[in-house]
Structure formats: structure tokens, C-alpha cells
C-alpha positions in Angstrom: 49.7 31.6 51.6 47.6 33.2 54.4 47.9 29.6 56.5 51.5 29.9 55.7 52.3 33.5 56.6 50.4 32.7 60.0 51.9 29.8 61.5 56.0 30.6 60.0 56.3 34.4 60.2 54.0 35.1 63.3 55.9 36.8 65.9 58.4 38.0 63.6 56.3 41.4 62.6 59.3 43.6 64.3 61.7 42.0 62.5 63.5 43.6 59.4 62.7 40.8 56.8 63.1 40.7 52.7 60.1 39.0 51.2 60.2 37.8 47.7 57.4 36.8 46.0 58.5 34.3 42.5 55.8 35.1 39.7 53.9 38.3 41.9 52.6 39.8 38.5 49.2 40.3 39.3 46.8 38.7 37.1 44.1 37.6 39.5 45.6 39.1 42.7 48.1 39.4 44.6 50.1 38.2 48.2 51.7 41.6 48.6 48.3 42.6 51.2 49.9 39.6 53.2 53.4 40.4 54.0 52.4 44.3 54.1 54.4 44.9 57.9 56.2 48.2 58.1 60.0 46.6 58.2 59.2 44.1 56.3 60.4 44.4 52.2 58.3 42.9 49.9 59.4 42.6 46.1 57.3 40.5 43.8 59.9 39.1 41.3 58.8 38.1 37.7 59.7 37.8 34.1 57.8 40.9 32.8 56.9 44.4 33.7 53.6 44.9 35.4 51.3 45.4 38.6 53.2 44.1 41.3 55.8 43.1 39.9 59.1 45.3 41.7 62.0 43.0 40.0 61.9 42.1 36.1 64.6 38.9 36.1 66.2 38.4 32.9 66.6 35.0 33.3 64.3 33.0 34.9 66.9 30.0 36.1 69.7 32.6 36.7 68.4 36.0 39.3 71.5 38.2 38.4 68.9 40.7 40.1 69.2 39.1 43.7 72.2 38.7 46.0 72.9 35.5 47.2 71.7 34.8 50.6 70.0 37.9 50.6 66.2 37.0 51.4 64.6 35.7 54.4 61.3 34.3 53.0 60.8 33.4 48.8 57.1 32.7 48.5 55.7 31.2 45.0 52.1 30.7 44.2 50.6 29.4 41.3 53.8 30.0 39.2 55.8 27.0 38.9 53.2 25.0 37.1 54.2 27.7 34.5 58.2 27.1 34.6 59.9 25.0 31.8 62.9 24.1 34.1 61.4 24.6 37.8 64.2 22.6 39.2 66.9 25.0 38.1 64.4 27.8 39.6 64.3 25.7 42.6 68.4 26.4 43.0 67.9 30.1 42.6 65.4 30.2 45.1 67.9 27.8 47.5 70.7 30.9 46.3 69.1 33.9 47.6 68.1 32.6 50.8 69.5 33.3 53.8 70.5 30.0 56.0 67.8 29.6 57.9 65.2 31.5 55.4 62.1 29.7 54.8 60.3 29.0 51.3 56.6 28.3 50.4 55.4 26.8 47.2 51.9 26.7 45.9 51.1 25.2 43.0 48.6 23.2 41.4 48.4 19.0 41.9 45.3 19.2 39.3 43.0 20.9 37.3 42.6 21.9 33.6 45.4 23.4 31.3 46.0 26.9 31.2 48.8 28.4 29.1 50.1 31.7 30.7 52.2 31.5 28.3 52.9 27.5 29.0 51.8 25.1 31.3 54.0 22.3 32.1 53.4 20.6 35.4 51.5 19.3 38.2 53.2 18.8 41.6 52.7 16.1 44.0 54.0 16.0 47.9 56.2 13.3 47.1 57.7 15.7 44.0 58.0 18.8 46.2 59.9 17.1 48.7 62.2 15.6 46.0 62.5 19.2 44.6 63.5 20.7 48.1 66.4 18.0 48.5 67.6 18.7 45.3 68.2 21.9 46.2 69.6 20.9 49.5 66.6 22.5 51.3 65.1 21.2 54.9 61.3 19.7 54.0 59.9 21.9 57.0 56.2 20.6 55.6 54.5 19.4 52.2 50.5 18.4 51.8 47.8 18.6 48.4 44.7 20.1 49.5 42.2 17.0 49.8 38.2 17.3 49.6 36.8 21.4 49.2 37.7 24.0 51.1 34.8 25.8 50.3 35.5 29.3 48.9 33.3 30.4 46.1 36.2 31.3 43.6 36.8 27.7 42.1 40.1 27.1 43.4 39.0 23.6 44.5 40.0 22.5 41.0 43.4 22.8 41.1 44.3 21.1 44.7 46.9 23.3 45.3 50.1 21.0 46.6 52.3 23.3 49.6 55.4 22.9 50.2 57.1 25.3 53.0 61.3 24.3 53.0 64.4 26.0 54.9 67.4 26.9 53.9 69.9 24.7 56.1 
């Protein structure tokens, strides 16, 4: 997310942006410390109550919470492994975008299970760039993480698949 937040929203610190952040309850951290520029508005978004968490949806494939074409950036990491119906999420996310707004997904292309409270999926390039034509988004980029990247937390386990999409 740091990679992403560098090369799309560099030079854009002055302006006035809305930041949402799809599954921001923090569990293991948070993105928040990324997007933290005075005018921009960050709300982590999620299904329950919690630290970081600044919108409680009701329904997770229907954001009564969020105006359409209201947000400039949706970021999601390490959620939508965890989402029964992601594709219907995917539309919601397409929804509250602005045109022009810019999306990135990070999830998981392997690695073991782990329920939180389901885990359903493993994405590909090839299925993230499906995804973001389904929901009539521009693929702006889409890679998995190949080989280590070195960090000392593990992460290498779950080459994380990216996928950064515009609204049209």
C-alpha cells in the first residue's frame, strides 16, 4: 500500500481527497499512518465496531453509508480474501467512486487458511483484472508478488496479488 500511495497520490498532498479504506479494523495494523495528510479524509470502512474502523456498513454488498461517487481513492488490503461475494463488493466500491478515482486491492494469491470469520479466496492477476471489468473499472495495473521481499514479519507467504483500477 506504501508502493501504491507513492507512485498514484504523490503530488496530490494539497488536494482535498476522501480516502476509504474497505476492511480498516485493525487487527494487525493499520493504513491510516499512510494517507495521514492534513486535507486528506481518511475513513476505514468495515463490518464491525473497532480500532480504526470510522464507518460500520450494514451490508457489506450494499454501502447505504457512502454517497455514490463520493470518494476519490477506496484502498483494500487483506480483506477480500475474507468476502463471500467480493464481486458484488467490487460494484460498491465502482459506486462510491468518483470518475476518475483510483482503487487498490491487496490480497492474498497464497498462503495458509485463516478464518476471520471465513476465508474464501485467493486472487490471481488474471482474476483482478476480470474483477475490475466487471465492474466497468480501467485496469490502471495488476501484479502477485514473485520471489521474497524480505521483511521479517512473514508476509512472503501469502504473495499478496495488487490490483490498482480507475473509475472511468
Amino acid at each position: 500500500m506504501r508502493a501504491f500511495r507513492k507512485k498514484y497520490l504523490a503530488g496530490r498532498e494539497g488536494e482535498p481527497l476522501l480516502i476509504l479504506d474497505l476492511g480498516s479494523l485493525d487487527v494487525n495494523g493499520s493504513y491510516r499512518g499512510y494517507f495521514g495528510e492534513s486535507c486528506w479524509n481518511y475513513r476505514g470502512i468495515d463490518l464491525s465496531a473497532g480500532p480504526n474502523v470510522d464507518i460500520v456498513l450494514d451490508d457489506p454488498y450494499h454501502w447505504r453509508e457512502v454517497e455514490s461517487g463520493s470518494a476519490d481513492v477506496v484502498i483494500s488490503g487483506q480483506a477480500f480474501e475474507h468476502i463471500e461475494f467480493f464481486w458484488l463488493t467490487m460494484l460498491e466500491i465502482a459506486r462510491a467512486l468518483k470518475p476518475g478515482g483510483i482503487c487498490c486491492l491487496i490480497a492474498p494469491s497464497g498462503g495458509p487458511e485463516h478464518r476471520y470469520p471465513v476465508d474464501c479466496w485467493r486472487f490471481y492477476p488474471d482474476g483482478f483484472a476480470a474483477l475490475a471489468r466487471f465492474a466497468s473499472l480501467e485496469v490502471l495495473e495488476v501484479y502477485s508478488q514473485n520471489g521474497t521481499t524480505g521483511y521479517s514479519d512473514g508476509s512472503d507467504m501469502w504473495q499478496d496479488t495488487v490490483l490498482v483500477c480507475r473509475k472511468w
